[in-house]
C-alpha positions as CSV (number, residue, x, y, z in Angstrom):
1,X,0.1,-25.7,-8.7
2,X,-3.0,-26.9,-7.1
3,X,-4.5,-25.7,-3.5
4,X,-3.5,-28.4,-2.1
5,X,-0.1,-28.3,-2.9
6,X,0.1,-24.3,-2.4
7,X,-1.3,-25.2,1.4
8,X,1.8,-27.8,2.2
9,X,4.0,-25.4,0.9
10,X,2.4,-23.3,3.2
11,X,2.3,-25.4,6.0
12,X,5.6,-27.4,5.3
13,X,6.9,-27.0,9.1
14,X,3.6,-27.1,10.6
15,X,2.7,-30.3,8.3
16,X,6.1,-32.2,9.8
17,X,5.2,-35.5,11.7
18,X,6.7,-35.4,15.3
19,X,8.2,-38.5,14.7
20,X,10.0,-36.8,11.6
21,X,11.1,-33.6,14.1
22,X,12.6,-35.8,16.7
23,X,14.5,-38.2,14.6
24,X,15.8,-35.6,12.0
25,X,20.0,-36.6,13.3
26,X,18.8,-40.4,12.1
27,X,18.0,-38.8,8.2
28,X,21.4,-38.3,7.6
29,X,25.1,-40.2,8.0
30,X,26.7,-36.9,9.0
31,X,24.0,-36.1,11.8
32,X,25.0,-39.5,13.1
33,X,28.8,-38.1,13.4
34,X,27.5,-35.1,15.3
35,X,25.6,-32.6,13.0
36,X,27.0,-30.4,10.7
37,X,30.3,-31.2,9.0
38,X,33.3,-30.0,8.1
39,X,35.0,-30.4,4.3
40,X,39.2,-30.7,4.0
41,X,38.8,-26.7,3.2
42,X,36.8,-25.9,6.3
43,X,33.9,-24.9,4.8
44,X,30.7,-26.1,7.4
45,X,28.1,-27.5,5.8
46,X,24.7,-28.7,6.9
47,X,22.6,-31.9,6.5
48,X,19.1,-31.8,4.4
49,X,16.5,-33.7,5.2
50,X,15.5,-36.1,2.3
51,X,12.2,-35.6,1.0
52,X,9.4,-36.9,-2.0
53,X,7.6,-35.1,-4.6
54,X,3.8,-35.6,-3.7
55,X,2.3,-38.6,-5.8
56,X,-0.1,-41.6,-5.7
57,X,-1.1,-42.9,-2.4
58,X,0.0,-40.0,-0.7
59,X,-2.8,-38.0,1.0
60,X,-2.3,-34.1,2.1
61,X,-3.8,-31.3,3.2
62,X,-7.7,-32.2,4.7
63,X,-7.2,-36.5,4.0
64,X,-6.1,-38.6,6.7
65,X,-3.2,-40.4,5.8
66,X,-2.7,-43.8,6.9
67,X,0.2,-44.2,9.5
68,X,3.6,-46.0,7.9
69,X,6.2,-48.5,9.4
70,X,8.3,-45.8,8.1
71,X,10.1,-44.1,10.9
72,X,10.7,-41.2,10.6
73,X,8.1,-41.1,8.2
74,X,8.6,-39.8,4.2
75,X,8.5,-35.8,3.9
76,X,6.3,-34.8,1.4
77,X,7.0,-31.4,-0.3
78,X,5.2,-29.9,-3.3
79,X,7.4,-26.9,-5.7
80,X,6.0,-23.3,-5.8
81,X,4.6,-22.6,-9.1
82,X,6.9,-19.7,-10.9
83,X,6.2,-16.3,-10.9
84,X,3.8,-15.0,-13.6
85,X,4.2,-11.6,-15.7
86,X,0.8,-10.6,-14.5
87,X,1.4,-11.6,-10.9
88,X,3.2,-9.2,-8.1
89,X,4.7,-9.5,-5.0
90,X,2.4,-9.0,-1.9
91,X,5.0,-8.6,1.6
92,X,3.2,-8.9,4.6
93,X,5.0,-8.3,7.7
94,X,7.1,-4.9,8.8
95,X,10.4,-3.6,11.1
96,X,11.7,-5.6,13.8
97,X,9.4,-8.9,12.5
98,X,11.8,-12.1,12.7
99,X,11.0,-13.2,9.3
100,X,9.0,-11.7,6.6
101,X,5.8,-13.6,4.6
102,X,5.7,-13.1,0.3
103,X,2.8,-13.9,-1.1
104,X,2.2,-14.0,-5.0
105,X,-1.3,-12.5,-6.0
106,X,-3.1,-12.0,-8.9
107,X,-3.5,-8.4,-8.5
108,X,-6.6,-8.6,-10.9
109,X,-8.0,-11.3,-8.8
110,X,-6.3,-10.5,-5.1
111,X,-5.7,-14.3,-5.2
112,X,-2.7,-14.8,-3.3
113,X,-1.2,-18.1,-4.3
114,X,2.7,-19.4,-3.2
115,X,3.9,-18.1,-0.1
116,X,7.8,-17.6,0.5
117,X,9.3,-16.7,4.1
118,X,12.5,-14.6,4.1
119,X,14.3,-13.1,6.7
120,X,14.0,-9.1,7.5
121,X,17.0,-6.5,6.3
122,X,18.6,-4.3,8.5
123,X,16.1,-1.4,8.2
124,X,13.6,-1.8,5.6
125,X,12.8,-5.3,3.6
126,X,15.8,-6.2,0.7
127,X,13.4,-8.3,-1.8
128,X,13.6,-8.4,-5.3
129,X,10.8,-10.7,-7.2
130,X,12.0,-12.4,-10.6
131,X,9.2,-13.4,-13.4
132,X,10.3,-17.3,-13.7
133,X,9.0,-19.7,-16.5
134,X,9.4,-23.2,-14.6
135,X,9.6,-23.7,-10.4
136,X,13.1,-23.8,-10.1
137,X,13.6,-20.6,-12.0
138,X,14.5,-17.9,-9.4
139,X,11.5,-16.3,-7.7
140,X,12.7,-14.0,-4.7
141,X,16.0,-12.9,-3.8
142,X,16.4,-11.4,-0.5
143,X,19.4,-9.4,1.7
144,X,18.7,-10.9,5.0
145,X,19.9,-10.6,8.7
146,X,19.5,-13.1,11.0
147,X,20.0,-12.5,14.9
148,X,20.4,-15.7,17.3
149,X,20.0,-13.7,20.6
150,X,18.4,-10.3,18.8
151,X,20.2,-7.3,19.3
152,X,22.6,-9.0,22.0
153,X,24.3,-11.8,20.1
154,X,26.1,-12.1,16.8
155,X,24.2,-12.0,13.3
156,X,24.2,-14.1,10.0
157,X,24.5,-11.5,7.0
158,X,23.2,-13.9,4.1
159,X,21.3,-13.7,0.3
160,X,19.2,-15.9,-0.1
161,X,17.5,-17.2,-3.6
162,X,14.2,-18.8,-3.1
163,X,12.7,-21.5,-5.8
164,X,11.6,-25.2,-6.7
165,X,11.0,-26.8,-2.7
166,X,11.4,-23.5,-0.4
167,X,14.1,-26.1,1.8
168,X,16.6,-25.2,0.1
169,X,16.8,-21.9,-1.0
170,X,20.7,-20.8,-2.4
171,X,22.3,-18.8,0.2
172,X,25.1,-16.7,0.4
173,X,26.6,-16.0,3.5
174,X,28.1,-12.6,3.6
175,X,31.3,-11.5,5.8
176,X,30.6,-10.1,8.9
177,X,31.5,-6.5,7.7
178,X,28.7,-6.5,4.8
179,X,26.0,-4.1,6.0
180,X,23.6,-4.1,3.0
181,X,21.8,-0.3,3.0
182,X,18.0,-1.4,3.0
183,X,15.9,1.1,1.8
184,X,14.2,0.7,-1.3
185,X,16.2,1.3,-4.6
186,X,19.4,0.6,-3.0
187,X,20.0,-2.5,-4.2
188,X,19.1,-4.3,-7.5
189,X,20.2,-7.9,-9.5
190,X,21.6,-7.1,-13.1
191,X,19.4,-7.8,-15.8
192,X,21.2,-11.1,-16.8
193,X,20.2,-12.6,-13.1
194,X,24.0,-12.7,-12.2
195,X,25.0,-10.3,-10.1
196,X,23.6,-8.8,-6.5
197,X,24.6,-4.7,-6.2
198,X,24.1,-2.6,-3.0
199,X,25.4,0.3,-1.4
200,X,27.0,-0.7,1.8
201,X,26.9,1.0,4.7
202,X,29.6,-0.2,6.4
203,X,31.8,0.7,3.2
204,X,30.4,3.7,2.0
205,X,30.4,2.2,-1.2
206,X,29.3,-0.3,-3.4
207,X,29.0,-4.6,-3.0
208,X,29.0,-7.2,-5.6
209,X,27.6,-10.7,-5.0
210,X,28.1,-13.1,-7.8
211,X,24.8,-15.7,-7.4
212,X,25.8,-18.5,-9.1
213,X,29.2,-18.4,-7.1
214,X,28.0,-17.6,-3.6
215,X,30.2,-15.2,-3.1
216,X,31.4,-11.2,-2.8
217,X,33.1,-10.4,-6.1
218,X,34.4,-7.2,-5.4
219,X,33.6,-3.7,-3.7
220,X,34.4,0.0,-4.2
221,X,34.5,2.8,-1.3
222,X,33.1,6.3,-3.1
223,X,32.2,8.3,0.3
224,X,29.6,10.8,-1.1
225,X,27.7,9.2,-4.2
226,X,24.6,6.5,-4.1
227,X,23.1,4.5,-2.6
228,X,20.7,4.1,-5.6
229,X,21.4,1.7,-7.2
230,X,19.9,2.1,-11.1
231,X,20.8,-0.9,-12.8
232,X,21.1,-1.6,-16.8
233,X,23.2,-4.2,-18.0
234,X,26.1,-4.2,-15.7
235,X,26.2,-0.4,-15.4
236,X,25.4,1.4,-12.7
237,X,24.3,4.9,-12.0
238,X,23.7,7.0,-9.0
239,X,24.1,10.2,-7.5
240,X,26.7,12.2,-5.5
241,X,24.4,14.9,-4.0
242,X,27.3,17.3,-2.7
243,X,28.9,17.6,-6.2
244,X,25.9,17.5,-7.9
245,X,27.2,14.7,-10.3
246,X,25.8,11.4,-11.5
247,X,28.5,8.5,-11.5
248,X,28.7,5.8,-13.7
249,X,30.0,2.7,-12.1
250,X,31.0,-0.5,-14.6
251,X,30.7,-4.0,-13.0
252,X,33.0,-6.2,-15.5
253,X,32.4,-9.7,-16.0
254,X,34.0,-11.1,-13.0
255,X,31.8,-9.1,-10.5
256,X,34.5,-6.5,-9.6
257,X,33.1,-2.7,-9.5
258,X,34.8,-0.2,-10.9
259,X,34.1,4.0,-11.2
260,X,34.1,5.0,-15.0
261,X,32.6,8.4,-15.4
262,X,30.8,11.4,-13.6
263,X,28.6,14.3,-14.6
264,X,28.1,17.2,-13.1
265,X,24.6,17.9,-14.7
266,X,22.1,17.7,-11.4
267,X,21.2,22.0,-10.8
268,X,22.7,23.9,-7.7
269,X,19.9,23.4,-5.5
270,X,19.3,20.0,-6.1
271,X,18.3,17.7,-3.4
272,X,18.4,14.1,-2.8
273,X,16.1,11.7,-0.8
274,X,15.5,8.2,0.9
275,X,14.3,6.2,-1.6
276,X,13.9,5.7,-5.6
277,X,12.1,3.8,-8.2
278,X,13.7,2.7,-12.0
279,X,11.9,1.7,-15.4
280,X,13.9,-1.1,-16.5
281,X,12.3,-1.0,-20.2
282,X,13.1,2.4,-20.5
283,X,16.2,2.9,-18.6
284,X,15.0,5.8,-16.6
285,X,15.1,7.0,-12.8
286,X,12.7,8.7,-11.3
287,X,13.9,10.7,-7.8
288,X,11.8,13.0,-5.8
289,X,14.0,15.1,-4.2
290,X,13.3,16.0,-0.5
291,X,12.5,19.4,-1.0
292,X,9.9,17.9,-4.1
293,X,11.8,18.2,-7.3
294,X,10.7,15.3,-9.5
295,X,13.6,14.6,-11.8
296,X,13.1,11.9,-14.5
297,X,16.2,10.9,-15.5
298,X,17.4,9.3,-18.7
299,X,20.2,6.8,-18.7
300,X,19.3,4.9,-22.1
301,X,22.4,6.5,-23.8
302,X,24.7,6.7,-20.4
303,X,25.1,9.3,-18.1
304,X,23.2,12.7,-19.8
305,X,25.5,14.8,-21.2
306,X,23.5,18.1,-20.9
307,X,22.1,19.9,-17.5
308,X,19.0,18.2,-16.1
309,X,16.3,19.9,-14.4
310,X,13.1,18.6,-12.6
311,X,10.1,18.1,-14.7
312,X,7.8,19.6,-11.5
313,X,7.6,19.9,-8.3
314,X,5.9,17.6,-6.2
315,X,4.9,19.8,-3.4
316,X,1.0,20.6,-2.4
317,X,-0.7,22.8,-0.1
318,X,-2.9,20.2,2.8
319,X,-0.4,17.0,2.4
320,X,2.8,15.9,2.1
321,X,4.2,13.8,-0.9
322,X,5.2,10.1,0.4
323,X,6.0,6.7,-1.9
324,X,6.3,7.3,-5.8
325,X,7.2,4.8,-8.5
326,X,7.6,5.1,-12.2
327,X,6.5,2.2,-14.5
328,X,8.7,-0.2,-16.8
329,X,7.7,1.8,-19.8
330,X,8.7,5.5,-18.7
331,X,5.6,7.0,-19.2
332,X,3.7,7.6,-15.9
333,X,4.8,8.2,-12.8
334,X,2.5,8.3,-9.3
335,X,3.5,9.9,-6.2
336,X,1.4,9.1,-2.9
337,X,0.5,12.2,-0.9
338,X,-0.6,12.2,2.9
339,X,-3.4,13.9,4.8
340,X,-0.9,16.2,7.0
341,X,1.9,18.2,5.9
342,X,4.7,16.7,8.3
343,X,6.9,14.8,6.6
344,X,5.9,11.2,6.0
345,X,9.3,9.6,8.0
346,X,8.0,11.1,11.1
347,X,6.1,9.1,12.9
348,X,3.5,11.4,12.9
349,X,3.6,11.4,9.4
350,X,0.0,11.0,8.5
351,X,-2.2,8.6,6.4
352,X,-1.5,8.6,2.6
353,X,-5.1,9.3,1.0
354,X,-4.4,10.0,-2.2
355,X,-2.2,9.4,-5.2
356,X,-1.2,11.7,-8.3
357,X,-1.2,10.1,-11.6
358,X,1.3,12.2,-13.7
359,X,2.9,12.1,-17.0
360,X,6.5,11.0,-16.6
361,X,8.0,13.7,-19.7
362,X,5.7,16.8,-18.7
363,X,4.1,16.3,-14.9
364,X,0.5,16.8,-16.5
365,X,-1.9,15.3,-14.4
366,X,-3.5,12.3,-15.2
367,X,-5.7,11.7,-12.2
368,X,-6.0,12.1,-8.8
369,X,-6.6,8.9,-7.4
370,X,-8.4,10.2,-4.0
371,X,-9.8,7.5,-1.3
372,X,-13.5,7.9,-3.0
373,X,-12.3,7.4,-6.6
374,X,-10.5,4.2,-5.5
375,X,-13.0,2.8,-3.2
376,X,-11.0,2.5,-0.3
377,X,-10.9,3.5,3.2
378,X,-7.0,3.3,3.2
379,X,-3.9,3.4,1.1
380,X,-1.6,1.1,2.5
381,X,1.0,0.6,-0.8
382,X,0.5,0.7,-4.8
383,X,3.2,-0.9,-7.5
384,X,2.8,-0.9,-11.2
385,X,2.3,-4.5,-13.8
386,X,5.3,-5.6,-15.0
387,X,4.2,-4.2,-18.4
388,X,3.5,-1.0,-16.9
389,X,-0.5,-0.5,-18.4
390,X,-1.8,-0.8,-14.7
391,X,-0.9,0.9,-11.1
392,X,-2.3,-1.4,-8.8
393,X,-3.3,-0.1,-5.4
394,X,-3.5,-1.9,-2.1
395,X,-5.5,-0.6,0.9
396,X,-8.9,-1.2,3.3
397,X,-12.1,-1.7,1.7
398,X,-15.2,-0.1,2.7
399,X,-16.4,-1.6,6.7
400,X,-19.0,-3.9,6.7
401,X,-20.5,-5.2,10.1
402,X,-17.1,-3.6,11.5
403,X,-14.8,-4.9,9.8
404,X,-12.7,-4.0,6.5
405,X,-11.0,-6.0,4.6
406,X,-8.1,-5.4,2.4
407,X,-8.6,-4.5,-1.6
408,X,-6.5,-4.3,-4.6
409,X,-7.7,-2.0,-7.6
410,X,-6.3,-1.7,-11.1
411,X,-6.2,1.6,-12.9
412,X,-5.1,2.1,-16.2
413,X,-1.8,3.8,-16.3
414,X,-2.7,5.8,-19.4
415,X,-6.2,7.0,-18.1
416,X,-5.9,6.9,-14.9
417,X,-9.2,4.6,-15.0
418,X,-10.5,1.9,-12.9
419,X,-9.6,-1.4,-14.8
420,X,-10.5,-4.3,-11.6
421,X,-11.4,-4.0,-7.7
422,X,-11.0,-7.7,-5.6
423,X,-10.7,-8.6,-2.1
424,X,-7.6,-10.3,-1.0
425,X,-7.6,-13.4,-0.5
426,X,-5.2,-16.6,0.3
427,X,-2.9,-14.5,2.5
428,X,-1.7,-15.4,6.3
429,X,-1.4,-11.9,7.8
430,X,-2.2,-8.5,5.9
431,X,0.1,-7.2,3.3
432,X,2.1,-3.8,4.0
433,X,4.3,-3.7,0.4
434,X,3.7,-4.4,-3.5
435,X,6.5,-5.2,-5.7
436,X,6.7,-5.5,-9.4
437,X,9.1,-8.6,-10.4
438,X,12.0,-8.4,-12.4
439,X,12.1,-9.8,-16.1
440,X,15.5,-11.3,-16.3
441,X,16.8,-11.3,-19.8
């Protein structure tokens, strides 16, 4: 995808002649008629505005372009190239925004290249990146509420599947009831790309949404288990922290959830948290439990069939442990660590300043990955490659002339070395999140 093309993808609205804006009812026979329309089965749906792939003759971006007889005139709108198995997702944006920017960089680079607009989730962002092969393969999923009149008026529940054009991403509305749980490792797509799964916390339970049909396939109420959501295959395991069980929860091949097995394996004083990270490749969770147990658990073979115990403890005297992630492969896990010892969900929860490389079978450090050793000033977010060799890290570079700039360094997962250090660049606003796409398979 060329600059050009990146920057009307971009700029699409902004780019809109106002001829085009004011005479969008003339674009369409059922605008005519009085907007959106009805089917025999009552389903409403909406007119799209017909558009051109750029080509010949057609100048964008910094040429003028001559003025048509045309009117409204042609809508111009490049594709978003796919995203790469060496690329991330960069989320700008944070609570209470009305819609949320995704950028994907070249973490090696900090080149920030297509730029996709979603809508916010209830609490925290719901956006899951895919590694595509052509534009129309699916690049970012995301769980979205949208508020006409804010907190006062009714609200549109959807998921949405961005690709190809941006204009028309595949959406699926959800009923009114669907409150998808929004913090991170709540919610996941099945390996095979078909199937949406969150807790729900309106149901106390888990929610199926079958993509390619647009619609809830099924639910289950369990009051007391999740709401992690490690996915592999169509099985899916969690945690029911009273009982100190894992469950095991089938999805079969009609989208329709159903409890198979528990084990009660997790230790008496075990402890849950907010938020947890998976390795795909390996089929392990990692959980750092509030009271900072680190438990690495292995679902490769199903739910463990002996008594599990935490591999550490995450806990250190002068900070508090925050984020932590656990790469595709299963071998390294990093936890982030602020510079007070309140707990980092306060809002007086402190800076992170450093992170803690750690071997995911043992807890032997790796490295500590202070401010100085990264270079930075700040530590805003970290995520590891898709291939799991490199933590990236994401924060503000050292001030010049009073001003810092935002930074992205590579460190070998094994090592724990410096590998690349780049400014970013290409992005709208500054970016608060990194997530490592999905491979589907």
């Amino acid at each position: 995808m060329t600059d050009l093309s990146r920057r009307l993808v971009r700029g699409a609205a902004a780019a809109v002649p106002v001829a085009l804006v004011l005479s969008l009812a003339a674009c369409s026979s059922d605008a005519e008629a009085g907007g959106d329309t009805e089917t025999a089965a009552g389903e409403v749906t909406y007119p799209s505005v017909p558009f051109t792939a750029p080509g010949e003759g057609i100048s964008l971006g910094h040429d003028d372009q001559a003025i048509g007889t045309t009117i409204p005139e042609p809508l111009h709108v490049g594709e978003i190239d796919p995203i790469g198995p060496n690329e991330l997702l960069a989320v700008a944006g944070g609570f209470g925004n009305l819609e949320l920017g995704v950028n994907i960089i070249d973490p090696a680079t900090g080149v920030a290249g297509s730029r996709i607009v979603v809508g916010p989730g209830i609490w925290d962002p719901v956006i899951h990146g895919f590694v595509g092969e052509k534009s129309t393969d699916p690049a970012v999923l995301a769980a979205e509420v949208w508020r006409p009149r804010g907190s006062r008026g009714a609200a549109d529940f959807t998921v949405s599947t961005y690709s190809g054009n941006l204009l028309e991403p595949s959406e699926v509305q959800l009923p009114d009831y669907a409150r998808v749980h929004s913090r991170p490792g709540s919610s996941a797509v099945t390996s095979d790309g078909k199937y949406f799964v969150t807790w729900d916390d309106g149901l106390y339970g888990v929610r199926v949404v079958d993509l390619a049909a647009k619609k809830e396939s099924g639910a289950l109420q369990i009051v007391g288990c999740g709401p992690f959501t490690w996915l592999d295959g169509h099985e899916l395991y969690s945690v029911c922290e009273e009982t100190r069980e894992l469950i095991q929860i089938s999805i079969d091949d009609s989208g329709v959830p159903t409890e198979t097995k528990r084990a009660e394996v997790l230790p008496e004083d075990f402890v849950s948290t907010r938020e947890v990270t998976w390795a795909a490749d390996a089929k392990k969770a990692l959980l750092v439990g509030a009271n900072g147990d680190v438990y690495v658990l292995d679902f490769a073979n199903g739910l463990p069939a002996a008594a599990v115990a935490p591999i550490g403890n995450a806990g250190q005297d002068g900070g508090r442990f925050a984020g932590n992630a656990i790469d595709n492969s299963g071998n390294r896990i990093a936890i982030e660590y602020t510079d007070t010892e309140i707990h980092p969900h306060s809002a007086r929860g402190g800076d992170v300043v450093k992170i803690e490389l750690r071997d995911a079978a043992t807890f032997a450090s790796v490295r500590t990955l202070d401010l100085a050793v990264l270079g930075l000033t700040s530590i805003e977010t970290m995520a590891y490659s898709v291939d799991g060799r490199t933590l990236y890290v994401l924060g503000a570079g050292p001030e010049v002339d009073g001003e810092s700039k935002q930074r992205i360094v590579g460190v070998e997962a094994a090592t724990g070395n410096q590998v690349s250090s780049a400014e970013v660049t290409g992005t709208v606003e500054d970016v608060g999140t990194l997530l490592t796409p999905q491979v589907i398979r």
